[in-house]
C-alpha positions in Angstrom: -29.5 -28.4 -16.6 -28.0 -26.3 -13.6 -25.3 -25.0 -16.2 -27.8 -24.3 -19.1 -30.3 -21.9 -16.6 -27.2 -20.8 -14.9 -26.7 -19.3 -18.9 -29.9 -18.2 -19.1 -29.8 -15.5 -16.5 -26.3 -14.3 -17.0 -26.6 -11.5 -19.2 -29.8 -10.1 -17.1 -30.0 -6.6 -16.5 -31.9 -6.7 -13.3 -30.7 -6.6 -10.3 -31.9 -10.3 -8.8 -32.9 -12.8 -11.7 -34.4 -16.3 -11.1 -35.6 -19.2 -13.1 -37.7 -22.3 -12.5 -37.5 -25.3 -15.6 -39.8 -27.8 -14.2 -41.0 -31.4 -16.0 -44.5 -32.3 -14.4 -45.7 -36.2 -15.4 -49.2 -37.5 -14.6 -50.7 -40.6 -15.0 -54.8 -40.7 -14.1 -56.7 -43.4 -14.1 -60.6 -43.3 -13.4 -63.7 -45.7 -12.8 -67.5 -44.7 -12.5 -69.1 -47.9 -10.9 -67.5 -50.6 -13.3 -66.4 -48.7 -16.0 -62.7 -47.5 -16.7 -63.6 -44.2 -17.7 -60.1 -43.0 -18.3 -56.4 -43.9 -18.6 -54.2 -41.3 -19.2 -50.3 -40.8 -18.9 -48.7 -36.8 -19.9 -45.5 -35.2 -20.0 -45.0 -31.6 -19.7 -42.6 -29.0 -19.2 -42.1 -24.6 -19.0 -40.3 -22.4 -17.5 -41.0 -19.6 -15.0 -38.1 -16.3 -15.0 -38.7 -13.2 -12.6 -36.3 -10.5 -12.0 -36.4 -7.5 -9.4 -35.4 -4.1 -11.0 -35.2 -1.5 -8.5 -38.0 -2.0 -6.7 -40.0 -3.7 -9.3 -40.6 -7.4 -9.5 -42.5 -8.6 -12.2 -42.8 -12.4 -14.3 -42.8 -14.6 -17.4 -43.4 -17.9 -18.2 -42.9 -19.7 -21.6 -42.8 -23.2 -22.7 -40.1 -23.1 -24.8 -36.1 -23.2 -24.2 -35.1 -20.6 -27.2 -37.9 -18.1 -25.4 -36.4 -17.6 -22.1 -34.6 -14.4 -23.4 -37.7 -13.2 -24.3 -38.8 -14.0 -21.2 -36.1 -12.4 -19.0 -36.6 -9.4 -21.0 -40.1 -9.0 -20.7 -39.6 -9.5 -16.5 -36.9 -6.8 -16.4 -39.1 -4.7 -18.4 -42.1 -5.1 -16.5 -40.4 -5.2 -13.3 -38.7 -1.9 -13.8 -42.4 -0.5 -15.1 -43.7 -1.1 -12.0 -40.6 0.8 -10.5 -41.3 3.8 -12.8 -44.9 4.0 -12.2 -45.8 3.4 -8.5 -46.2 -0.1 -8.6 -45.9 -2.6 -5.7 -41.8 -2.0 -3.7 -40.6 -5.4 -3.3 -37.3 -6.2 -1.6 -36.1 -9.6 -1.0 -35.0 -10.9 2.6 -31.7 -12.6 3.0 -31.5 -16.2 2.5 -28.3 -18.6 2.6 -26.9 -19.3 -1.0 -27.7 -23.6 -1.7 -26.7 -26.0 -4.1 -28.6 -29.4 -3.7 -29.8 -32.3 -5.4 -33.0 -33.7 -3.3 -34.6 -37.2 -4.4 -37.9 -38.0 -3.0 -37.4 -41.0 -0.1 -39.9 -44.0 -1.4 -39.9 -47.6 -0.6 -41.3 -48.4 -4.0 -41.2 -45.8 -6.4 -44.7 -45.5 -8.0 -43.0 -44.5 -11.4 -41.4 -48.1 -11.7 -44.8 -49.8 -11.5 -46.7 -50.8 -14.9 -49.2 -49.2 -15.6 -51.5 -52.8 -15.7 -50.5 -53.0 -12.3 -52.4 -49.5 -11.7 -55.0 -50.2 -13.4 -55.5 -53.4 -10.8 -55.0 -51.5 -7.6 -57.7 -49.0 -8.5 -60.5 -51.7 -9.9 -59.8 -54.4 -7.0 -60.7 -51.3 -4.6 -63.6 -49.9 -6.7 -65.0 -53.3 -7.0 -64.4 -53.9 -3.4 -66.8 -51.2 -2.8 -69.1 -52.1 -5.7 -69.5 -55.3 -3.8 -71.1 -53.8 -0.6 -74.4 -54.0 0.7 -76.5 -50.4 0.0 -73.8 -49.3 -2.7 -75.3 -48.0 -5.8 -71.8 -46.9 -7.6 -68.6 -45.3 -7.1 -66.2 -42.9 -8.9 -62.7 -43.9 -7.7 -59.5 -42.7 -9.7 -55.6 -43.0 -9.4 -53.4 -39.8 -9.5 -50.0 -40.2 -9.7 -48.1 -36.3 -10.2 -44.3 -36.4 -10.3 -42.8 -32.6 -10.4 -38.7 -32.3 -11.0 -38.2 -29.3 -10.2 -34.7 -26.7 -11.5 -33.8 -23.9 -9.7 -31.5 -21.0 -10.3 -31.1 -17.5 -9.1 -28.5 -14.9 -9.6 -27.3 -15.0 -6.2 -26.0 -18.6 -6.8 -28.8 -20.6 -5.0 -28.9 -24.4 -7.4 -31.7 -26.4 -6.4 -32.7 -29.9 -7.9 -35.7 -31.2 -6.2 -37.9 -34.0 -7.3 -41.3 -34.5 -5.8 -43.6 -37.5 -6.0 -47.6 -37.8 -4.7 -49.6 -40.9 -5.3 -53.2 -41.6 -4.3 -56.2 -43.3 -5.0 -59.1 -41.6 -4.2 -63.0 -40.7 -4.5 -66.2 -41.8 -3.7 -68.7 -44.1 -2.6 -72.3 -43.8 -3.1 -75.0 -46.0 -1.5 -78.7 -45.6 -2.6 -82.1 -46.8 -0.4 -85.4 -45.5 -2.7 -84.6 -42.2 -3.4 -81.9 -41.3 -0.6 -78.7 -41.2 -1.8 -75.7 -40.6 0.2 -72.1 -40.1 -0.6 -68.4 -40.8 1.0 -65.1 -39.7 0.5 -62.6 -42.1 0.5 -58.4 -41.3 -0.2 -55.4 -43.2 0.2 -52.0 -42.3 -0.5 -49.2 -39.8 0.0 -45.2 -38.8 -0.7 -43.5 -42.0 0.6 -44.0 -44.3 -2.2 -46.5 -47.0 -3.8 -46.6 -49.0 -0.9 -48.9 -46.3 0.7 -51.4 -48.2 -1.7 -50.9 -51.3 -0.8 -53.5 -53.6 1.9 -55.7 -51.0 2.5 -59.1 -52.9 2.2 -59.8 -52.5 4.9 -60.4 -48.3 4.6 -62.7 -49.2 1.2 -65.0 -51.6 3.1 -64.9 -48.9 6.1 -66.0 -46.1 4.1 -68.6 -48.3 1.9 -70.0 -49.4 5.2 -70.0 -45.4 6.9 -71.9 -44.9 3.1 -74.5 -47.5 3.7 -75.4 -46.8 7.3 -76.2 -43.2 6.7 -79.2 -44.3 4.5 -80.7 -44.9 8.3 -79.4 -41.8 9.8 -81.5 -39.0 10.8 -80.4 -35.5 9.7 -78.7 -33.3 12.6 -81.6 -30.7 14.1 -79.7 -27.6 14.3 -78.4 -25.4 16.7 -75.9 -24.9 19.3 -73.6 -28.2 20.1 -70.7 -28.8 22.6 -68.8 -30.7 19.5 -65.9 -32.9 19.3 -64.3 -32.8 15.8 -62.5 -35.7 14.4 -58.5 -34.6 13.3 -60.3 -34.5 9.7 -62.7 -31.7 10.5 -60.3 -30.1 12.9 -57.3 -30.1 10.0 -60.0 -28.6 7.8 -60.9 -25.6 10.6 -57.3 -25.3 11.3 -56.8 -25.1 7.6 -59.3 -22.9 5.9 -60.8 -20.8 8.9 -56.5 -20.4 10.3 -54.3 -21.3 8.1 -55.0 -18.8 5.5 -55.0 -15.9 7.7 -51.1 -16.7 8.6 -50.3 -16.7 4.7 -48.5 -13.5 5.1 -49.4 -12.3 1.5 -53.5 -12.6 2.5 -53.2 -9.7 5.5 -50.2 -7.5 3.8 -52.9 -5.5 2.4 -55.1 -5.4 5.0 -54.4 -2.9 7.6 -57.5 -3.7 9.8 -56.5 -8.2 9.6 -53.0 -7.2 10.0 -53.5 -5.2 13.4 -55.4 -8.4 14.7 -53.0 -10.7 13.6 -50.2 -8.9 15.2 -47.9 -11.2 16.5 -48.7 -11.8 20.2 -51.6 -11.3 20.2 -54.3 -13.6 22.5 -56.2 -14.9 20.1 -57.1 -18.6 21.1 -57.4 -20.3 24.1 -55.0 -21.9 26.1 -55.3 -25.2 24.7 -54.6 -24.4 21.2 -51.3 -24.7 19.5 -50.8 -24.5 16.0 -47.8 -25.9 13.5 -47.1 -25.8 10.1 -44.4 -28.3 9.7 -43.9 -29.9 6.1 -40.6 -31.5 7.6 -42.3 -34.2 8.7 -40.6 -37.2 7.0 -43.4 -40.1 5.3 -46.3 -37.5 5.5 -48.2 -35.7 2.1 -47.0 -32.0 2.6 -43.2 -32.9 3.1 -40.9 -31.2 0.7 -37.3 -29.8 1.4 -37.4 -26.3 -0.8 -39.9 -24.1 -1.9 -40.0 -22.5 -5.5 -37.8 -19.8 -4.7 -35.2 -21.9 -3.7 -35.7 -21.6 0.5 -35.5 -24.1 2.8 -38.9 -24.8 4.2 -38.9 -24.7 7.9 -41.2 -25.8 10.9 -43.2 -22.6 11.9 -45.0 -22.3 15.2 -47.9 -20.1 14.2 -49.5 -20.3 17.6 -49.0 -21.3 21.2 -51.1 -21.7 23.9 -53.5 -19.4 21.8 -51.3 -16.9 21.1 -49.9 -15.5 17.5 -46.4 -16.2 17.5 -45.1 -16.6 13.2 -46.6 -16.7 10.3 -46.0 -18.1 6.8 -43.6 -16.4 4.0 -42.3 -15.7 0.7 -39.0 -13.9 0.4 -40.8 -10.7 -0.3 -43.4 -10.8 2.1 -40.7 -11.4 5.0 -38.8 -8.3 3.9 -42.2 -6.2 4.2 -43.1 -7.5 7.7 -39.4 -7.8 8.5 -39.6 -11.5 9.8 -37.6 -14.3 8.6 -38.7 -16.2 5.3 -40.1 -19.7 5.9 -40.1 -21.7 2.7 -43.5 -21.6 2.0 -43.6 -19.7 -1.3 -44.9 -22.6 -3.8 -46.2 -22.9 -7.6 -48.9 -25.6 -9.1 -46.2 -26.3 -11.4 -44.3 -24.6 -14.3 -47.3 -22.6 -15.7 -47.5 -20.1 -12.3 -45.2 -18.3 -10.2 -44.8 -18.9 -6.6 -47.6 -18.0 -3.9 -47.2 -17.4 -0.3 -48.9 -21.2 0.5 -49.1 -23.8 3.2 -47.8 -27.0 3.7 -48.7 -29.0 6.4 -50.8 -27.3 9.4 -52.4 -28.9 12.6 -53.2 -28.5 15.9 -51.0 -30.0 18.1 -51.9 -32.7 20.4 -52.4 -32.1 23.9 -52.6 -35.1 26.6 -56.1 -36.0 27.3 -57.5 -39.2 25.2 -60.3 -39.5 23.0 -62.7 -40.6 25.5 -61.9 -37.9 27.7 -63.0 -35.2 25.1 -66.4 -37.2 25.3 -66.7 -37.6 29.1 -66.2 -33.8 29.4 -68.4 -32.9 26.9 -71.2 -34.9 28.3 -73.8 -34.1 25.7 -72.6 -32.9 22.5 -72.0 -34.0 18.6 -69.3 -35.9 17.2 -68.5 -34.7 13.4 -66.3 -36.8 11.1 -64.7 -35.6 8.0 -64.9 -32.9 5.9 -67.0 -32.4 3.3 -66.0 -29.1 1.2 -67.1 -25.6 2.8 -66.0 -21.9 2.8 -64.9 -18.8 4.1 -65.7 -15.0 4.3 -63.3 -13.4 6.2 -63.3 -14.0 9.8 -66.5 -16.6 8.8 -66.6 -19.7 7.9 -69.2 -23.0 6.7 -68.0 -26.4 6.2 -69.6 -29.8 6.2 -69.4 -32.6 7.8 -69.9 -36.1 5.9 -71.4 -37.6 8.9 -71.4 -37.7 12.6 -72.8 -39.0 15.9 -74.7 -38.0 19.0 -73.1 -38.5 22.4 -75.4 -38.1 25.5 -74.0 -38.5 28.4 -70.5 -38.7 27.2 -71.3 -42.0 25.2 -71.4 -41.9 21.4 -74.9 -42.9 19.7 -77.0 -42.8 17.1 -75.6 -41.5 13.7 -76.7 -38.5 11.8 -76.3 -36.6 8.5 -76.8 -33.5 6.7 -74.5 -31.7 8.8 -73.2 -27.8 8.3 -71.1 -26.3 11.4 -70.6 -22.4 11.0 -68.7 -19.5 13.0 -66.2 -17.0 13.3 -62.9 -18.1 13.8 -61.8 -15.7 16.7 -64.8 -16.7 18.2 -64.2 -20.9 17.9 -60.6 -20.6 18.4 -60.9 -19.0 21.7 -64.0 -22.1 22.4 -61.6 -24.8 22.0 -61.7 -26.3 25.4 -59.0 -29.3 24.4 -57.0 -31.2 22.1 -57.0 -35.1 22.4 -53.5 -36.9 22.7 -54.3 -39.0 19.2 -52.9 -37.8 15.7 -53.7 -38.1 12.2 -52.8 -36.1 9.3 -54.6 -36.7 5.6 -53.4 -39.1 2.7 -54.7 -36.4 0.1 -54.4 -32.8 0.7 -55.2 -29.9 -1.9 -55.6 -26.0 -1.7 -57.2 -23.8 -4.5 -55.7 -20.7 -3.4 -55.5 -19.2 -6.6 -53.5 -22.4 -8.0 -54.2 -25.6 -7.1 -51.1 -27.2 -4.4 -51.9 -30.9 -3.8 -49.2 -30.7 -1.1 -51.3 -28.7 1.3 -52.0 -31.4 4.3 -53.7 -31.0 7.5 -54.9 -33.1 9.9 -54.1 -33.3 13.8 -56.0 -34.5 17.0 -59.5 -34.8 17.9 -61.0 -31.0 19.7 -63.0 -30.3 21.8 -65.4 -27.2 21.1 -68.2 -25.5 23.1 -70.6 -23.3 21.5 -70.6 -24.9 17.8 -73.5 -23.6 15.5 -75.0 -26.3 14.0 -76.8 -26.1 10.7 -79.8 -28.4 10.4 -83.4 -29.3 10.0 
């Protein structure tokens, strides 16, 4: 295959060419309470050419071998357009020239498993659930995506990369009168089918979480001292953060590229900030990106202060920083997107209990449950969470919104907790959906938390 797209660029006229064959498999299989609602098993494949002419850089994607010339033609055509007519200037930053073969590292490969043998793991959990006090029903699925990946360019960069995510995931409902409450449950990952494998003891934990909010009061807004569990935190760090140091988000924006000059103060002294998708066993980790860069470990901040951000080829030129591999594609049907992997907060030395004794009176929220942003602002929820009086945690509650600005919180984060915990299944709808965006970290400390509530 190397060879073959090798061919396929050769007689470009463009300056830089590259082209991205890709075969994505799926295999889904879904329950609602006791009924298999779906099994489903799919094979497909396309291809993905762009060439820079001039300044121009422009895209095709077909799904057909015999209509990459087409292709190629139409990117020259439209990049040199774009050249002729004002468009977009796009220059590429220097990158090493790779050849490389990467295989996913599993203990058991999830593709050698029989499908029956799916099919069990999902309904023994489901019915696990099922079997709960206070349950009423469930929707639970397996997703197994494998994406073997081709890359080519004209500068003589050959990358092979095959990348593997398993989980089963979804959620639990419990049911008292007419209350109903809902949980979230995931398991899974990038190292292999054994991430499946004995964990029970999660499903009974989330339908029991499920079951006692039924006898939760709802949170009584306003403003909390807060301790966020590494779910809620990886969400923050995510969404409210992460976003912002996607290089492509602020190129355009001259007033959110001033503030996120790099060195600038813009979090206190406690927060530190990673994107690392090197991290071996975790959901985010892949070797190269979709242009054929090595993905890197980026500090984004230190101590609360700006200090890298996350790239594409093209957006590093225009800011004049060093690419970091983070230029990814759903799969063949898109082209690359500045995107992250895996972000967090890094740890700092004080322990849980700590956070709590230091807080004194406060709220403890646990896991995220979905949210948004509007530029500097942000909403997410939180699927349950505690009070703590007097540094102890009590009584559970529910019906929780936090809300802010993120200058504002990240500058309020008094401390990170020693502990660390990234998610089993990630996901990012930036445009295209990238089920290798993770997050996670430690528990944090924040004063000053609106709270929505009755």
């Amino acid at each position: 295959m190397r060879e073959r797209l090798r061919a396929m660029i050769s007689k470009r006229s463009a300056d830089f060419a590259d082209i991205r064959y890709e075969i994505r498999k799926q295999t889904v299989i879904s329950f609602s309470g006791k009924e298999i609602k779906q099994v489903n098993a799919s094979a497909t494949d396309g291809y993905v050419v762009r060439a820079r002419s001039g300044t121009g850089f422009s895209s095709a994607v077909v799904t057909k071998e015999d209509d990459v010339p087409r292709a190629l033609s139409l990117a020259t055509e439209g990049a040199s357009t774009m050249m002729r007519f004002g468009g977009r200037k796009v220059e590429l930053a220097p990158v090493p020239v790779v050849e490389d073969d990467v295989e996913p590292v599993m203990s058991v490969d999830p593709r050698q498993i029989p499908i029956v043998d799916k099919i069990a793991a999902a309904r023994a959990y489901n019915t696990l659930m099922l079997d709960q006090p206070g349950i009423a029903t469930t929707n639970v699925a397996y997703h197994e995506v494998c994406r073997e990946k081709h890359y080519v360019n004209s500068e003589g960069t050959a990358i092979r990369e095959v990348l593997v995510t398993v989980a089963i995931a979804g959620e639990v409902v419990a049911k008292k009168g007419d209350l109903l409450q809902n949980i979230r449950v995931a398991v899974g990952g990038a190292d292999g089918w054994e991430s499946l494998v004995g964990r029970e003891d999660i499903f009974l934990e989330r339908a029991g979480v499920a079951a006692r909010l039924l006898d939760a009061e709802p949170v009584r807004g306003g403003t909390y001292d807060v301790v966020l569990n590494p779910s809620m935190a990886g969400v923050f760090t995510h969404e409210a953060f992460g976003h912002f140091s996607e290089a492509d988000i602020i190129e355009d924006n001259p007033s959110l590229r001033a503030r996120m000059a790099l060195g600038a103060q813009l979090g206190s002294k406690a927060v530190s900030i990673v994107a690392d998708s090197t991290l071996p066993g975790q959901l985010g980790r892949y070797r190269y990106d979709d242009e054929g860069v090595a993905v890197r470990r980026v500090q984004l901040m230190k101590n609360g202060v700006l200090t890298g951000r996350l790239h594409s080829r093209a957006t590093a030129a225009a800011f004049g920083e060093a690419p970091t591999g983070h230029d990814v594609a759903e799969d063949y049907r898109y082209e690359p997107i500045v995107r992250m992997g895996t972000i967090f907060i890094e740890p700092g030395t004080a322990g849980v209990d700590d956070l709590f004794s230091r807080m004194g009176d406060g709220l403890y929220l646990l896991d995220a449950k979905g949210g948004q942003t509007s530029g500097e602002n942000f909403t997410f929820g939180a699927q349950y969470g505690f009070v703590v009086e007097n540094g102890r945690v009590g009584r559970m509650i529910r019906d929780i919104n936090i809300m802010g600005n993120l200058f504002t919180t990240l500058a309020n984060i008094a401390d990170a907790a020693s502990d660390f915990r990234l998610s089993e299944r990630g996901g990012c709808g930036k445009g295209q959906t990238n089920i290798k965006s993770n997050y996670g970290g430690p528990h944090v400390l924040i004063s000053g938390m609106v709270v929505g509530g009755v």
